[in-house]
N, CA, C and O atoms as a GROMACS GRO file, in nm:
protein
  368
    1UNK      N    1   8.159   9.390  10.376
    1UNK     CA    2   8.265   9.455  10.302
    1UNK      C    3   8.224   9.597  10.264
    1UNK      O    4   8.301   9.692  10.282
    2UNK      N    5   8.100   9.609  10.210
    2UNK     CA    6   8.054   9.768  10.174
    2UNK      C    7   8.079   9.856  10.262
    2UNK      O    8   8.141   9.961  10.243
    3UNK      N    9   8.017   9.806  10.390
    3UNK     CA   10   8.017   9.878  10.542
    3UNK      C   11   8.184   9.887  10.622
    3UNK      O   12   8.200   9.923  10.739
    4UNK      N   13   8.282   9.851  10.540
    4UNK     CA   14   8.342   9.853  10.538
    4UNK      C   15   8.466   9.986  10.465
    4UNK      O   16   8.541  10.070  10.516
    5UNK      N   17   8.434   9.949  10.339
    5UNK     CA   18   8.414  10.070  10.268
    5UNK      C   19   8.416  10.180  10.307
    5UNK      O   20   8.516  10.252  10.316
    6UNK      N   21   8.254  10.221  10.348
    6UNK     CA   22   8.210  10.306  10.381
    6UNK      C   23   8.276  10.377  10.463
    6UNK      O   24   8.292  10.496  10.439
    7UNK      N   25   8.339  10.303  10.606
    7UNK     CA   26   8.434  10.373  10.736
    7UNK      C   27   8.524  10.432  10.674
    7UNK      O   28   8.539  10.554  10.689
    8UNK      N   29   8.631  10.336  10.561
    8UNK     CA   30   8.718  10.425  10.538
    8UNK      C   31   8.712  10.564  10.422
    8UNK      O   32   8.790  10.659  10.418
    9UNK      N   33   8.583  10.536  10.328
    9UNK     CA   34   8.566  10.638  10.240
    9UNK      C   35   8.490  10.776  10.339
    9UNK      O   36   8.516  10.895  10.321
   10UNK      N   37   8.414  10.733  10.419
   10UNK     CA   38   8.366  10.881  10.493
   10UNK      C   39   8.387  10.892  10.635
   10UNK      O   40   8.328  10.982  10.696
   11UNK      N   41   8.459  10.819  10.690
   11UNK     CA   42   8.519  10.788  10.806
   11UNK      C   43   8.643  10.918  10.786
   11UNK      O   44   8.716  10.935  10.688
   12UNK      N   45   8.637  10.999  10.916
   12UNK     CA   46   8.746  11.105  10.960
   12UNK      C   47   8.877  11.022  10.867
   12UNK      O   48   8.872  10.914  10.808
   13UNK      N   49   9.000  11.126  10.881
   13UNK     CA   50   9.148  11.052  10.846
   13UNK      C   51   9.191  11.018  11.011
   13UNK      O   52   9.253  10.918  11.047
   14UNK      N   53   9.143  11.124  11.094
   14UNK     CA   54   9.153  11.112  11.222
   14UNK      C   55   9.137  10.969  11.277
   14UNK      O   56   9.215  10.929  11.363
   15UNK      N   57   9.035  10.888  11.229
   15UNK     CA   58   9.016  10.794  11.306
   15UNK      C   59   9.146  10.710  11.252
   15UNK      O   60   9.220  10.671  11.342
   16UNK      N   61   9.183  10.677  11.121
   16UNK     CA   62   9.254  10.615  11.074
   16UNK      C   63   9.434  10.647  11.112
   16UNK      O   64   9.527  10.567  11.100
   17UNK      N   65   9.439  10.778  11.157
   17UNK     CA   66   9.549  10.822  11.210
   17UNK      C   67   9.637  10.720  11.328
   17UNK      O   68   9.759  10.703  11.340
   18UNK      N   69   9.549  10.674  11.389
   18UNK     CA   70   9.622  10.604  11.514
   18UNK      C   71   9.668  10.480  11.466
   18UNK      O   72   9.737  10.414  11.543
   19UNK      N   73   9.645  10.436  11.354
   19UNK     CA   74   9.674  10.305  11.290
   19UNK      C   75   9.878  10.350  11.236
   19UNK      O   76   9.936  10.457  11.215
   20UNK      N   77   9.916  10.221  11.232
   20UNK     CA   78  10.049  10.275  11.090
   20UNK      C   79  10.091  10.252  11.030
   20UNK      O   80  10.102  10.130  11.024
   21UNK      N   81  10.161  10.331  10.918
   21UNK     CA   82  10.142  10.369  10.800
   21UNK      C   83  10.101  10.241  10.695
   21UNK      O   84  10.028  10.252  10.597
   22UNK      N   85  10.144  10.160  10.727
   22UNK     CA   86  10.134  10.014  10.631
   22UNK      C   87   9.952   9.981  10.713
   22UNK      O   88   9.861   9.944  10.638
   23UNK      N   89   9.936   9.992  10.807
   23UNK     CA   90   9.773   9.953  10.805
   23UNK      C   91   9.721  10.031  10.752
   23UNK      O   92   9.646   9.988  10.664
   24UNK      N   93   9.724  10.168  10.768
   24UNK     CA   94   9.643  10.230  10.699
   24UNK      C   95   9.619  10.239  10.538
   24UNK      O   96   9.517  10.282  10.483
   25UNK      N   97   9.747  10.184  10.469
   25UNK     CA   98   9.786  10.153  10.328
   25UNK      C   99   9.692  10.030  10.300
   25UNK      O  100   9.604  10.022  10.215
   26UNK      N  101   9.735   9.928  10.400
   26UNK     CA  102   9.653   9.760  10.388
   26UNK      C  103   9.480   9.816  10.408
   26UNK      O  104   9.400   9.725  10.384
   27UNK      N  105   9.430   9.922  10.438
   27UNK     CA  106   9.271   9.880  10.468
   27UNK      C  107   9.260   9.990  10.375
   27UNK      O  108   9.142  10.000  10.342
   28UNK      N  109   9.334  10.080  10.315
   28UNK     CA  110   9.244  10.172  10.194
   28UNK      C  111   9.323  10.044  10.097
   28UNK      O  112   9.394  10.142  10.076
   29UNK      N  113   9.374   9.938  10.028
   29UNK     CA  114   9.435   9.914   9.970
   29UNK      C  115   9.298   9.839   9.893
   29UNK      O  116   9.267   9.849   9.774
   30UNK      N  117   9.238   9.773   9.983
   30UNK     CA  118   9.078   9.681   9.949
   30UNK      C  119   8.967   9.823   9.907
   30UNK      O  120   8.860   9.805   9.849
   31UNK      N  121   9.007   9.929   9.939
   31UNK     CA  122   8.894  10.010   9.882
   31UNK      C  123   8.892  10.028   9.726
   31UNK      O  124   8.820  10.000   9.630
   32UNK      N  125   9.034  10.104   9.758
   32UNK     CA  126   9.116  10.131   9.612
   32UNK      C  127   9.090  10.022   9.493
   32UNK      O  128   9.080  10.038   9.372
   33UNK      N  129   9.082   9.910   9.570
   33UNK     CA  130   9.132   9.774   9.455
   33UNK      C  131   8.998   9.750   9.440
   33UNK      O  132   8.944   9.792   9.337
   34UNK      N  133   8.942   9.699   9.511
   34UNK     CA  134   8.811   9.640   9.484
   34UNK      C  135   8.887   9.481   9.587
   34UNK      O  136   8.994   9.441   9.632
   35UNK      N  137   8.720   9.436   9.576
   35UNK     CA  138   8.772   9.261   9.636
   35UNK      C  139   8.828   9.185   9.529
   35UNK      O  140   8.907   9.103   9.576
   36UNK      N  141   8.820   9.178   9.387
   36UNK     CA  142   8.916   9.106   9.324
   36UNK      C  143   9.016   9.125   9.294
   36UNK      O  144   9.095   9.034   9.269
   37UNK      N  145   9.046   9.242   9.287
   37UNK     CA  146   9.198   9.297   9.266
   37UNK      C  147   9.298   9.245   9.383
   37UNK      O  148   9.399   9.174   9.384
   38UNK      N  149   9.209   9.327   9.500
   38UNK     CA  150   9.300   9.345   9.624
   38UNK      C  151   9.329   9.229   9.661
   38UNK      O  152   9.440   9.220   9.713
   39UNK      N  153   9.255   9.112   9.651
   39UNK     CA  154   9.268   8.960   9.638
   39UNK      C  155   9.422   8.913   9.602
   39UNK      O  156   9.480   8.824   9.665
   40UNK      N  157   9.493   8.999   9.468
   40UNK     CA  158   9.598   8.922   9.390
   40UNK      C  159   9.729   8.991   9.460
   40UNK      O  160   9.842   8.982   9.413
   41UNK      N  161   9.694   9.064   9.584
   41UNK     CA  162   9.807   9.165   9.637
   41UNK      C  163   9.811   9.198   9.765
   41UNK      O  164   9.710   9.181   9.833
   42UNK      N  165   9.903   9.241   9.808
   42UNK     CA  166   9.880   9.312   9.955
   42UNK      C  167   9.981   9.393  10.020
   42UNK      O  168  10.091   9.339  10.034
   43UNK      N  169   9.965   9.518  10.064
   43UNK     CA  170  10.044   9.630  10.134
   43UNK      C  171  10.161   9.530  10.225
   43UNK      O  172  10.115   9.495  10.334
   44UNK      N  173  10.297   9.484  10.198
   44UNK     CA  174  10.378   9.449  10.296
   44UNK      C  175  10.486   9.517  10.349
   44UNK      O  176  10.565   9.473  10.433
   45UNK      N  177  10.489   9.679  10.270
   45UNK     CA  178  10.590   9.759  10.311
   45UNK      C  179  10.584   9.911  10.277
   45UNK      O  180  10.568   9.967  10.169
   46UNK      N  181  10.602   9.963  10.404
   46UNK     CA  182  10.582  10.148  10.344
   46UNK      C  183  10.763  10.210  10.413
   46UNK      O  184  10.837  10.175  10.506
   47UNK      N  185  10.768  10.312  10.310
   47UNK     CA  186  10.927  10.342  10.329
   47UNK      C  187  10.924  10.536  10.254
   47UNK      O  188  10.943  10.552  10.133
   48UNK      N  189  10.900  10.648  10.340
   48UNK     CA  190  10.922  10.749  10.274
   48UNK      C  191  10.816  10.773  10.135
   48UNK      O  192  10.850  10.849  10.045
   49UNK      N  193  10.736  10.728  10.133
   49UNK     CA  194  10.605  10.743  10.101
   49UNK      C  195  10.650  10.591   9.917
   49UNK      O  196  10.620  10.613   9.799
   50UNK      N  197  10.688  10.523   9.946
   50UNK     CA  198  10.702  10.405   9.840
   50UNK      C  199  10.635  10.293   9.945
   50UNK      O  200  10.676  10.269  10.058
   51UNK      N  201  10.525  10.233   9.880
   51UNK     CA  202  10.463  10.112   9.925
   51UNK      C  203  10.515  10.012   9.832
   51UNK      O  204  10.530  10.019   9.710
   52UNK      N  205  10.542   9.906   9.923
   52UNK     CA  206  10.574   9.797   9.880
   52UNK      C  207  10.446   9.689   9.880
   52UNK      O  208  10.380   9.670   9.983
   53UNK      N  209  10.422   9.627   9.770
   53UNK     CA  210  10.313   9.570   9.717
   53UNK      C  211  10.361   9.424   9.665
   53UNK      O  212  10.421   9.384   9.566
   54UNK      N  213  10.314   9.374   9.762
   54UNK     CA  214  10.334   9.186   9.696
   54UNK      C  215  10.232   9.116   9.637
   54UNK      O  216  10.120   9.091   9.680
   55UNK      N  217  10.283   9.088   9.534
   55UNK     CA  218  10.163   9.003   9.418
   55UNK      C  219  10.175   8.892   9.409
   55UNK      O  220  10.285   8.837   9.407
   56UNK      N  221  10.045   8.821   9.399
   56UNK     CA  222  10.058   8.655   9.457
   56UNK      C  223  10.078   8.589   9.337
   56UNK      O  224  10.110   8.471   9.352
   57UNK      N  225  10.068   8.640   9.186
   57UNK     CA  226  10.056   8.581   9.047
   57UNK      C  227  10.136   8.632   8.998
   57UNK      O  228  10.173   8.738   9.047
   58UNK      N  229  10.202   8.577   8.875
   58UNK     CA  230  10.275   8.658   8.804
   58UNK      C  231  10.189   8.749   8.736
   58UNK      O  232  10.215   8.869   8.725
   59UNK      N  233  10.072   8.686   8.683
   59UNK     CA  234   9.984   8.722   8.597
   59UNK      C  235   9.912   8.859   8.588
   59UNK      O  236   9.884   8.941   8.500
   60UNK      N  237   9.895   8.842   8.738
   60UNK     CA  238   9.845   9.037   8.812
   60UNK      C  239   9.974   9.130   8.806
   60UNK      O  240   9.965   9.250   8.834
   61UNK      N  241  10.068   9.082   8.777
   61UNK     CA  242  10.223   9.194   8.815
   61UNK      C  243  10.158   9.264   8.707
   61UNK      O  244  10.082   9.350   8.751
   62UNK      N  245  10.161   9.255   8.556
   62UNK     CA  246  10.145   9.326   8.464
   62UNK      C  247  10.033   9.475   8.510
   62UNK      O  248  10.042   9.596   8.493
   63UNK      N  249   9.953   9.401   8.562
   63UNK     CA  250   9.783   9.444   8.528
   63UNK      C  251   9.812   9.548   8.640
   63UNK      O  252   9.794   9.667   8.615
   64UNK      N  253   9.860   9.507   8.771
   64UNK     CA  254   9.910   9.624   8.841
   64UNK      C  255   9.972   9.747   8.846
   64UNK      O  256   9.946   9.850   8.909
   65UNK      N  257  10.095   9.706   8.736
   65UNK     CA  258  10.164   9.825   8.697
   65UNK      C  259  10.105   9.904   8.610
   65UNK      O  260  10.113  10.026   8.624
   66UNK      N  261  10.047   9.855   8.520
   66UNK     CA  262  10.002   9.918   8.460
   66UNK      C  263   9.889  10.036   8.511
   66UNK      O  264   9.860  10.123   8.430
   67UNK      N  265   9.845  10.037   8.604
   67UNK     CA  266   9.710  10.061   8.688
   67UNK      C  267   9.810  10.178   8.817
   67UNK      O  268   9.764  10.263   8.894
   68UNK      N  269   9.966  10.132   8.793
   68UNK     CA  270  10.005  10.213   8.950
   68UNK      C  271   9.997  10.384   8.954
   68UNK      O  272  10.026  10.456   9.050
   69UNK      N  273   9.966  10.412   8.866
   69UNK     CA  274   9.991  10.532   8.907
   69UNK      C  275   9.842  10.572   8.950
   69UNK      O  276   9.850  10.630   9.058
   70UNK      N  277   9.739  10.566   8.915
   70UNK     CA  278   9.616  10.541   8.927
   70UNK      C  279   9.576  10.441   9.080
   70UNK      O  280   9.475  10.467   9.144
   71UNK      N  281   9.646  10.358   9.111
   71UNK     CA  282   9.652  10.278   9.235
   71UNK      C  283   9.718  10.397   9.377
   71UNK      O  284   9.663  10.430   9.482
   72UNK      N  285   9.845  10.432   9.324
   72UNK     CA  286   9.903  10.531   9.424
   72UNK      C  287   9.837  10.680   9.470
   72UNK      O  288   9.849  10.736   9.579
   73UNK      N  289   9.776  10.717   9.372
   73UNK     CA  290   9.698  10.830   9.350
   73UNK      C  291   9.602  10.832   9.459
   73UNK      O  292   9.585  10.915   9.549
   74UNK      N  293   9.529  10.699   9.427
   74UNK     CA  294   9.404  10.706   9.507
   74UNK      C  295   9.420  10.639   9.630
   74UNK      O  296   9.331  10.648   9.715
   75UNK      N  297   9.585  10.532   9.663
   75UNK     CA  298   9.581  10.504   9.805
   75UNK      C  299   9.634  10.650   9.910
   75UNK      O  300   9.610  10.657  10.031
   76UNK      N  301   9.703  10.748   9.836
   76UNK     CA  302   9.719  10.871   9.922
   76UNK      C  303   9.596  10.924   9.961
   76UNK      O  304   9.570  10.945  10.080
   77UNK      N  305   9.506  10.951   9.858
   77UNK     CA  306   9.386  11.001   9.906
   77UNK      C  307   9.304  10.930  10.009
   77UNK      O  308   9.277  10.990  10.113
   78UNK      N  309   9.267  10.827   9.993
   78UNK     CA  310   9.192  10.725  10.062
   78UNK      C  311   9.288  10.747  10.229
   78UNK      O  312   9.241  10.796  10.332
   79UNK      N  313   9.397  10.706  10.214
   79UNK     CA  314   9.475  10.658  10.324
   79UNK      C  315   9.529  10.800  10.412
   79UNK      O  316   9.558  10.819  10.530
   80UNK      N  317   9.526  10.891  10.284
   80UNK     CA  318   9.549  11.019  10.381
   80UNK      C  319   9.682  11.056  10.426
   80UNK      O  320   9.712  11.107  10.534
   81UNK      N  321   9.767  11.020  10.317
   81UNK     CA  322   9.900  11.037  10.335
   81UNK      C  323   9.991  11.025  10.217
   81UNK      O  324   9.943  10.982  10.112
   82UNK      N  325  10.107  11.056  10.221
   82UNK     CA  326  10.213  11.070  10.092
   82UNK      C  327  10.234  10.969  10.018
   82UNK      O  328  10.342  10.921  10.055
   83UNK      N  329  10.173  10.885   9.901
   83UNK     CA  330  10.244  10.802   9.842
   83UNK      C  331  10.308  10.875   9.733
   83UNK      O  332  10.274  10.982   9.682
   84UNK      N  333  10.434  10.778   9.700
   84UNK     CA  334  10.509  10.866   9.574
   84UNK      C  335  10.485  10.772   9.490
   84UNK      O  336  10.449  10.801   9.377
   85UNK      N  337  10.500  10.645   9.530
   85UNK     CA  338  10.475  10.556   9.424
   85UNK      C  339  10.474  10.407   9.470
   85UNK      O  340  10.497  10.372   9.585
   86UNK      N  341  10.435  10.295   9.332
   86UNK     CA  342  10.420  10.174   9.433
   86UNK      C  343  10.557  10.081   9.372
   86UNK      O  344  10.616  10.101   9.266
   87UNK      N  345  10.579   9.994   9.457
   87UNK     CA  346  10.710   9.880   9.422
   87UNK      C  347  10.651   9.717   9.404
   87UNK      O  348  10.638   9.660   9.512
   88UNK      N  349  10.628   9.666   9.327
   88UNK     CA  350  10.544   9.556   9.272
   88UNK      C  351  10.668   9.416   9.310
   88UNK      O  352  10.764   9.399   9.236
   89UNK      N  353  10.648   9.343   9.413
   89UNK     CA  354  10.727   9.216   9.430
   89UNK      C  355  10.646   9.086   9.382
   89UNK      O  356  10.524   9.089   9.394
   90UNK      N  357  10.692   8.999   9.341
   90UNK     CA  358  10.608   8.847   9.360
   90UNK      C  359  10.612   8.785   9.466
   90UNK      O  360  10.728   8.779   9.508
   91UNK      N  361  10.555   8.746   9.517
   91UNK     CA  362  10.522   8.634   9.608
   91UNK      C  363  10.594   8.507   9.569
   91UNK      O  364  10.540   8.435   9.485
   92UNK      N  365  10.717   8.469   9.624
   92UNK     CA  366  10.772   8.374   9.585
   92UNK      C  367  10.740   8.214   9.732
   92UNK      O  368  10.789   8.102   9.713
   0.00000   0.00000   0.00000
């Protein structure tokens, strides 16, 4: 997982370019989060720079939002592209 990390934190954007847009959201999404976070969620939709984010608990919805602007911030950077903001669904 570190070595993992690592590709996408000092890894070109170039390499990550050929991927789209929702993969590249889904593999900075585990950087951003960490493994327990990213655990309670997952990138299932990108639309004009709004990611759509499905949460498997109710319990994490809170803890997420609270955290999104701080979450979106750093998946643009990481991912190397426009987020405006994130859209929090449950997992039903």
């Amino acid at each position: 997982m570190q070595r993992f990390r690592d590709v996408i934190r000092f890894g070109s954007h170039s390499g990550l370019s050929a991927l789209s847009a929702q993969d590249r959201l889904a593999m900075a999404w585990v950087v951003v989060c960490g493994r327990a976070l990213a655990g309670r969620g997952s990138v299932v939709g990108y639309e004009q720079g709004s990611v759509r984010i499905e949460v498997r608990e109710t319990a994490w919805l809170e803890q997420m939002r609270s955290m999104s602007e701080h979450l979106a911030r750093e998946l643009a950077r990481v991912a190397g592209m426009k987020v405006t903001g994130l859209h929090f669904i449950v997992k039903r």
